[in-house]
N, C-alpha and C positions, 0 to 999 in steps of 0.2 A: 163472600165467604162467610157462613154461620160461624164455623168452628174449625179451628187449624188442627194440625198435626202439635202431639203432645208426647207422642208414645206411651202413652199409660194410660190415661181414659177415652183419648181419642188417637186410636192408630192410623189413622186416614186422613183426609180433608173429608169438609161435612158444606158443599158446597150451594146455594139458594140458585131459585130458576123458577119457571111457570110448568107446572103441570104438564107434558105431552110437546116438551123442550127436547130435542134429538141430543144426542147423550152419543158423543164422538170417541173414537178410538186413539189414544193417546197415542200410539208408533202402529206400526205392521207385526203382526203376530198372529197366531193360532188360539182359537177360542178353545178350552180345554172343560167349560164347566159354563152350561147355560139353559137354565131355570130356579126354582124353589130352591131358596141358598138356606146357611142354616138358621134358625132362631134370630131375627132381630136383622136380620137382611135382603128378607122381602128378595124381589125377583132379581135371582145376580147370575152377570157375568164375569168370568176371570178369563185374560188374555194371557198366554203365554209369548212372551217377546224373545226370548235369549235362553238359556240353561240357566241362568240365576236368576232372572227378572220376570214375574208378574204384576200384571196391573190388575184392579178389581173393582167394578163397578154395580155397588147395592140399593136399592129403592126405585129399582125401573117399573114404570107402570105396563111395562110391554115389552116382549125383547123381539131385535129383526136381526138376529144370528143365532148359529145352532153349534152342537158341539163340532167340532173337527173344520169348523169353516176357515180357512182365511183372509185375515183383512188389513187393511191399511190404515195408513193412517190420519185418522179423520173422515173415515169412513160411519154411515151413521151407524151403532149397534143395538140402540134400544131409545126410548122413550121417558123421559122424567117422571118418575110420581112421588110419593110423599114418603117419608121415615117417620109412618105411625102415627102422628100426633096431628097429621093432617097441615103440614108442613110441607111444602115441597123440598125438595131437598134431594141432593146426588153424594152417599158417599163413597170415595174414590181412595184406594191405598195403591200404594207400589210394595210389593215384598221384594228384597232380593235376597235371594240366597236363602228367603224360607223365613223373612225377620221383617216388618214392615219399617220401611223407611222416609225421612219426609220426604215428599212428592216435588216439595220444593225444591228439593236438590235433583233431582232430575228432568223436574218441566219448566220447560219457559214459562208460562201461566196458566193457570188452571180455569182461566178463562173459553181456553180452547176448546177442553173437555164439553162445553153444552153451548157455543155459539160461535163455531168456526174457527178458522185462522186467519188473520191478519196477515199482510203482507211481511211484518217485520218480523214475524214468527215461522215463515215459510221454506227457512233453511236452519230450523232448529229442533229437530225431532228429539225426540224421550232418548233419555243415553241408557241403552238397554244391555249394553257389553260392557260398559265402564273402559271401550276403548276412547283414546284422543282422537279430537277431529280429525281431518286428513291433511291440514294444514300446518299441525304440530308436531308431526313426524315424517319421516321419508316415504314417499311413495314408494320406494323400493326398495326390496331388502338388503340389509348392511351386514358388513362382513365381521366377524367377532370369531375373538380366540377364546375358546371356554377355560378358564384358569382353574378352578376347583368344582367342587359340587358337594349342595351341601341334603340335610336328611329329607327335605321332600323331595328328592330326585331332580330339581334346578341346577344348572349348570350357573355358574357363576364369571362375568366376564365384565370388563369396565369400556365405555364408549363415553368420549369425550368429556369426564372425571367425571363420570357417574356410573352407577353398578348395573348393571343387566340382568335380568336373571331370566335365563332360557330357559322353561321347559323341557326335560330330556336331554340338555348336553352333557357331553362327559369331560371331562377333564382333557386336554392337549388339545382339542375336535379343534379344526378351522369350519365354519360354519355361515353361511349365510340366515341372517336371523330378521322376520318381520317383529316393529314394536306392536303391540297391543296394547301396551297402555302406560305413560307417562306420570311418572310423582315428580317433586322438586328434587328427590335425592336418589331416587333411580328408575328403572324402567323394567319392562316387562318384557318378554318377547317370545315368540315362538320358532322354530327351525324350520325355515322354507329349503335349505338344501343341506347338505355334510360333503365338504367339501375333502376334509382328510378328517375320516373317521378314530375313536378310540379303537385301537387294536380289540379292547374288552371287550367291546357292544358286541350283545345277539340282538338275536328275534327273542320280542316275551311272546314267554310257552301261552298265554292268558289272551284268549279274545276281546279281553274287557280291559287290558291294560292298555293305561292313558284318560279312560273314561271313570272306571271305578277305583273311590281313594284307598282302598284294601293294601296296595302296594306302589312305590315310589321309583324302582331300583332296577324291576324285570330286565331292562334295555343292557342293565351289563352283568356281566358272568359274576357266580358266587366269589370267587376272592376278591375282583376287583371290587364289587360292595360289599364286603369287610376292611378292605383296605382303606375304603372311603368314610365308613365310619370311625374306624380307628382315626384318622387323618380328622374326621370333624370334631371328634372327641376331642384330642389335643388343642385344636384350634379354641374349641371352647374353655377348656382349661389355662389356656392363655388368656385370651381376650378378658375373662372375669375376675381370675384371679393373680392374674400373671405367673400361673407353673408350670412349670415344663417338667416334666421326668424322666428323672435318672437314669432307668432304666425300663423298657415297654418289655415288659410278657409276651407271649405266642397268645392272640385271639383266642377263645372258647367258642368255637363253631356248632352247632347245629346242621339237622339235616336240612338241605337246598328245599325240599319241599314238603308240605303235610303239617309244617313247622307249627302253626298256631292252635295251641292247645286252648287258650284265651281269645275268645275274638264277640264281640257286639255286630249282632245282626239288624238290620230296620225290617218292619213290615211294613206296607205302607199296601192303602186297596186305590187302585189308580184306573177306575175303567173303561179313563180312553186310552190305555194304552195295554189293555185286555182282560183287568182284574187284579190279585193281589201281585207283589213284589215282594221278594226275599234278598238281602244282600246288603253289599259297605254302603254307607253315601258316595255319592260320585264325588269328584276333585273338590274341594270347595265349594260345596253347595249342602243342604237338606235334601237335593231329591236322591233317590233311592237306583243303583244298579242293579239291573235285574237278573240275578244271577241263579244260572242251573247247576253250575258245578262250579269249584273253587281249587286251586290247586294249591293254596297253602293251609286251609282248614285240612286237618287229617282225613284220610280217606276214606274212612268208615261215617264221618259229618258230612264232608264233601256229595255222597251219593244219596242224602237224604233231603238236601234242600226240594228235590221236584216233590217229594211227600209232603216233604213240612209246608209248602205251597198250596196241594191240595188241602190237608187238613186244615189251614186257616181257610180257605175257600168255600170249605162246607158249616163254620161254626154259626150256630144260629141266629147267634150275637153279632155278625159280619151286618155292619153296616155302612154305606157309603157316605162322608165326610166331604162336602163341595167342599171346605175352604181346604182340605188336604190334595183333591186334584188335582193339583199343579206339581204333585211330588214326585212325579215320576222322571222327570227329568228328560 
């Protein structure tokens, strides 16, 4: 290794090799960006591995993949050449979520990246979902009572004194839940069945809910998410301050939809996945929802995103950003 992960002048590893060194694919993903990278990156590939996770590989003297391809892992993608100074040299970041992070924490060695894998390395792939092995949690899904829910639309439930936090449960739901991902103090999960549903829960009106972070709540009817916020409200006002009050007021409601008069839009130009994007970030990530219409933006905004679309598509100034590629999500 030349040069570690720093995050500030070195966002990557800046790894040493010989000239015309096969330059491996750290996990299985979709190449989303391969050629002429921007200033100072020489010939680059970016993999798309997961919804949060890219890898990025700058200073190839040759690339043997194209956009839209896919590959495995340790598959060869390009060729070693030098970072300018006539150095050989491969540098390699992970972003997740759109923020580069060290490589360290998620590869066994970065040795792999330009001279194969080792046996002892052959059941240890790039952790590209941030889920736990298969060994650290149940192979099959466990059963959980969703006790509350709190403002990002998680259901809240305890398994074996630790907290759960479902995706989408409502509050009473009996629920069959897979973990996705294991901390020391709770867990993660998402809802493989609804065993005895919230009376509340609809269908969201929104093709994109679940996907786009615009809205938390769609899955249940307007009062029951006011009742749930009133209800986290208080909780919060307990837990911080220890107050409970006296007496609770009737909600101040709005209309169910058109409601945001306030809202931050991304644009983001993504053209392997056909040109510019308008719309929320998706769940926890940087990449961008791709949105044609919206049903809490008021309805006279709602019906101009397909223009505003066009109009950033024709501006002359439209230029396309390799390291932004991967935004699309």
């Amino acid at each position: 290794m030349v040069q570690p992960f720093d995050g500030v002048s070195n966002k990557g590893l800046l790894l040493s090799g010989k000239v015309g060194d096969a330059v491996l694919a750290a996990a299985d993903g979709r190449v989303i960006f391969s050629g002429q990278g921007p200033r100072g990156y020489g010939n680059l590939i970016i993999i798309k591995h997961s919804n949060e996770m890219l890898s990025v590989y700058a200073h190839n003297r040759s690339l043997a993949v194209k956009e839209g391809q896919q590959v495995t892992r340790g598959q060869k993608i390009a060729e070693l050449g030098d970072a300018g100074n006539g150095q050989p040299a491969l540098h390699f970041e992970v972003r997740q979520g759109g923020k580069p992070v060290d490589p360290a924490g998620v590869l066994p060695s970065v040795d792999v990246l330009l001279h194969g894998y080792s046996s002892s390395l052959s059941n240890a792939p790039l952790e590209t979902s941030g889920r736990p092995s298969a060994s650290s949690v149940p192979a099959e899904p466990v059963r959980c009572h969703i006790e509350s829910v709190d403002l990002d639309g998680q259901g809240i439930a305890h398994r074996d004194g630790k907290v759960v936090f479902v995706q989408g449960g409502l509050p009473g739901e009996e629920i069959e839940a897979r973990l996705v991902r294991s901390k020391p103090r709770y867990d993660v999960a998402e809802i493989a069945a609804i065993r005895r549903p919230n009376p509340n829960r609809v269908a969201p009106r929104c093709p994109h809910y679940g996907t786009c972070g615009g809205c938390n709540l769609q899955h249940a009817d307007l009062r029951a998410q006011v009742a749930f916020k009133q209800r986290v409200l208080e909780d919060t006002l307990w837990h911080l301050g220890r107050v409970r009050p006296a007496q609770m007021l009737a909600p101040i409601e709005g209309p169910t939809w058109g409601y945001r008069f306030r809202a931050r839009l991304a644009v983001r130009d993504v053209p392997s996945r056909g040109g510019v994007l308008i719309g929320f970030h998706e769940k926890k990530s940087s990449y961008v929802a791709d949105l044609d219409e919206c049903s809490v933006l008021p309805a006279q905004v709602s019906v101009l995103l397909p223009a505003l679309k066009t109009l950033v598509e024709s501006l002359s100034i439209r230029k396309p950003h390799a390291a932004d590629r991967g935004g699309g999500g």
